[in-house]
C-alpha positions, 0 to 999 in steps of 0.5 A: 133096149128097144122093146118091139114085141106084144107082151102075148109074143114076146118071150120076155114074158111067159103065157098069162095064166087063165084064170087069174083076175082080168086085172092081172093081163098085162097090157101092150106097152109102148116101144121105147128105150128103158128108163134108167133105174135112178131116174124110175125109182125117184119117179115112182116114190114122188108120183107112183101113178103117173109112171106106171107105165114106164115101171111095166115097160121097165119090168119086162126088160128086166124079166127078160134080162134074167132069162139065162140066170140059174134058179136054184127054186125047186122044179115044184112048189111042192117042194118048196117047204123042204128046199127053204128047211134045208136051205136055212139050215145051211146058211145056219151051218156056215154061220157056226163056221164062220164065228167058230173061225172069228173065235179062232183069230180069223179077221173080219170077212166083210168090213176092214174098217168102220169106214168100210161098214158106214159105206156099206150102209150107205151103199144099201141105202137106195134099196133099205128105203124103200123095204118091202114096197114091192108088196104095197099092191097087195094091200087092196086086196084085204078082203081075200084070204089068199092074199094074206100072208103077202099083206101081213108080210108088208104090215110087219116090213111096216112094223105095222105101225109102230115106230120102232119097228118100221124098217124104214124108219129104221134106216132113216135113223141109222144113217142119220146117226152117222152122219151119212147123206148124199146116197142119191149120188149113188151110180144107177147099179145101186137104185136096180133093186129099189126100182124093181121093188117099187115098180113090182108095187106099183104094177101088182095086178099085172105081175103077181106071179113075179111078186109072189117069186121076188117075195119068196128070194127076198124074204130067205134068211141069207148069210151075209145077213148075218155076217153083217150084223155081227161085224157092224156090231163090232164097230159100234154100229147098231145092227138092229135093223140087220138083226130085225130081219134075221128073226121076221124072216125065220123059216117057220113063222116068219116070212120065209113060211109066209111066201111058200104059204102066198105062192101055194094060196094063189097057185091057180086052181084052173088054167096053166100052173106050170106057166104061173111058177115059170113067172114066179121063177122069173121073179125069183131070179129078179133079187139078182139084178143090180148091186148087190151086198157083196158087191157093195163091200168088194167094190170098196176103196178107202182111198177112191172113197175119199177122193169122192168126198172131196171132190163131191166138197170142192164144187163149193170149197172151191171158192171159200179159201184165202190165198194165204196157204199154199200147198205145192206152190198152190192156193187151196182154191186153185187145187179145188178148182180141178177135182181130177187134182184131188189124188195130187192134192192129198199126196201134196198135202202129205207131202209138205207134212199136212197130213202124217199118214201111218200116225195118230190122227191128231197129229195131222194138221189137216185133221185139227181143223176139222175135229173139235168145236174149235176147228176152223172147219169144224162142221165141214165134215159129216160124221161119215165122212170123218171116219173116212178120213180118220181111216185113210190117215192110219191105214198105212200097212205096217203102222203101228197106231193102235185100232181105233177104241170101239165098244159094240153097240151091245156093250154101248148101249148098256153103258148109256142104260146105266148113264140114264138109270142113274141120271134118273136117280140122282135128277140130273136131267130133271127137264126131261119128262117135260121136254118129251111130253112138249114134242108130243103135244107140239107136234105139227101132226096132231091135227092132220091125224084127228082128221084122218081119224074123222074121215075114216069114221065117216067112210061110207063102209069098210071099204071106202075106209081101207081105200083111204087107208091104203093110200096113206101107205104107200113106199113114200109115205108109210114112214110119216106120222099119218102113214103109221096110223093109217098102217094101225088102222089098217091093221086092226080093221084087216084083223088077221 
């Protein structure tokens, strides 16, 4: 799309309200066609300043993208308070049906397999990862009150400073678990979100009302929230940082409370309020752009998954094969050497009795090869990709092979709580104090942290010291060992 207009007379934009700080005039960009939201998001998490502009020019194309989208806000932000009561107590309502119909017998609403979870997760992973960056512009402003319900709101996206709790750190753990990489493959619709949020972090003092109106969408407690969290637990999956969200974004303390109490803190005094709540409104409706949960988990095609898999494995496959296996009257290298073939390839593979599709995984000759220590494609296949295979092999209608033996990931972690409760007794694991405390005083970290320590000591005063602070924060470095220190030292000099 060609932008051509002065963003004081194009209607991408409502009028800049008044009185609102210099910095928050959006300047005049150049006309050009906008960047494609994968290209932007890896361009704003390596080098955030050096793509500002591009981010602004990509904001106000999205803005204008949303004009015609319905807004289910308020006409008022008087009435704000009442309208997120009433909506959490909706989606609390439709919550109680929907477990009262699990209860019942009902079927699993979002997920039909664990392969069908693990994708969803790594579908969301573009957006997950960068979890709350489009408040990092919020952080400079520490020293103003009004800002702070959005900076405490970033903190705790930050789990200020703690491991643990960090959402992004989090995420990074969870697909790590299972096995699952190669999201930046992604289609461009998966990194929409992603890019929104960095360029609104980026981009602050030019878009605060759309901050303020994304932050108060993205921070309302949804049902699919929920939902997901109950079926990923079914299936081992650790739902936590699902579940972490459903209590830090409550309606009454949580960040749902803070985002109406941003919005009325930063209402202008004097000069267009109207305007500033159409530009907050406008923000709001920018959580509708891109893929979505719902739409992650309709697009899924276990068989169309699988394709992907292979074909994403014979560009290096292709060649690694002996001659000797044919299927089809074909080598293997030759199958791989097409990936449009993969479809055939698998139906050639069933076909000569490679694959027993409908039966017990281990009775596949294919799968013999790559589960198990002594597979000769052992390691071949992450996790993830397993389960998309083991999937697909029994997920024939009418099979008879019995589901796949799951404990939740509440009953597995009681099981592995009692393991280390007796373990710990009976000195099974007697090198283990000793190993945890050889990672924390090996650790690469320590001398980059006593300098951090050192020049936030000798910072000139308090605000050269939460300068330094705040960029050590940023979307692509929060996560790191320096960035959750500089995310506590912040948090404690902030004192809020």
């Amino acid at each position: 799309m060609i932008i051509q207009q002065d963003c004081e007379h194009t209607p991408m934009m409502p009028p800049l309200v008044t009185d609102l700080p210099d910095a928050v005039q959006a300047p005049p960009y150049a006309a050009g066609a906008r960047t494609p939201a994968k290209d932007l998001y890896f361009a704003l998490y390596a080098d955030p300043l050096h793509n500002a502009r591009a981010a602004d020019a990509y904001l106000r194309d999205r803005i204008a993208a949303v004009q015609d989208i319905p807004a289910d806000l308020p006409p008022t932000p008087a009435q704000l308070p009442g309208w997120v009561e009433a909506r959490s107590e909706a989606v609390g309502i439709q919550y109680r049906e929907y477990l009262a119909a699990r209860k019942g017998g009902a079927p699993r609403r979002y997920f039909s397999s664990k392969a069908h979870a693990l994708n969803f997760i790594k579908a969301v992973a573009p957006t997950k990862l960068v979890d709350g960056s489009w408040l990092y512009g919020m952080l400079k402003h520490w020293n103003s009150p009004d800002f702070h319900p959005l900076i405490k709101t970033y903190l705790e996206e930050l789990g200020e400073g703690a491991p643990s709790k960090n959402h992004v750190t989090i995420y990074r753990k969870l697909l790590a678990t299972h096995g699952i990489d190669n999201w930046e493959s992604l289609d461009d619709e998966h990194f929409v979100q992603g890019a929104i949020q960095l360029a609104l972090g980026q981009n602050a003092e030019h878009f605060l009302p759309e901050v303020i109106g994304f932050n108060l969408g993205y921070e309302q407690l949804p049902l699919h929230l929920l939902i997901t969290s109950y079926e990923l637990n079914e299936f081992g999956i650790d739902p936590y940082y699902f579940t972490l969200h459903v209590t830090v974004d409550n309606a009454a303390t949580g960040h749902a409370q803070k985002a109406v109490q941003a919005l009325v803190d930063l209402m202008p005094r004097v000069g267009d309020r109207a305007a500033f709540y159409q530009r907050v409104i406008d923000g709001y409706r920018l959580n509708e752009l891109g893929a979505s949960t719902n739409s992650v988990i309709a697009g899924f095609d276990l068989e169309d998954e699988l394709v992907r898999i292979l074909a994403h494995k014979s560009v290096v496959g292709k060649n690694m094969h002996s001659d000797y296996c044919r299927v089809a009257g074909r080598s293997v290298n030759e199958w791989l050497g097409e990936p449009g073939q993969i479809p055939r390839f698998l139906a050639a593979m069933e076909a000569a009795g490679w694959i027993k599709r409908g039966e017990e995984v281990e009775h596949s000759r294919f799968w013999r090869l790559i589960e198990g220590e002594r597979a000769e494609m052992f390691g071949v296949f992450s996790a993830y990709e397993q389960q998309v295979l083991r999937d697909w092999i029994v997920s024939v209608p009418g099979s008879n092979v019995k589901p796949e033996r799951v404990l939740t990931h509440r009953a597995r972690q009681r099981t592995l709580d009692n393991l280390g409760q007796h373990a710990e007794r009976s000195g099974s694991f007697p090198e283990r104090g000793l190993i945890r405390r050889r990672a924390a005083h090996d650790s690469g970290s320590e001398n980059e942290l006593a300098l951090l320590e050192q020049r936030v000591a000798g910072a000139a005063g308090k605000a050269e010291a939460m300068a330094l602070l705040v960029e050590l924060m940023a979307p692509s470095r929060h996560h790191g060992a320096a960035g959750l220190m500089a995310t506590r030292m912040y948090t404690q000099l902030l004192d809020i």
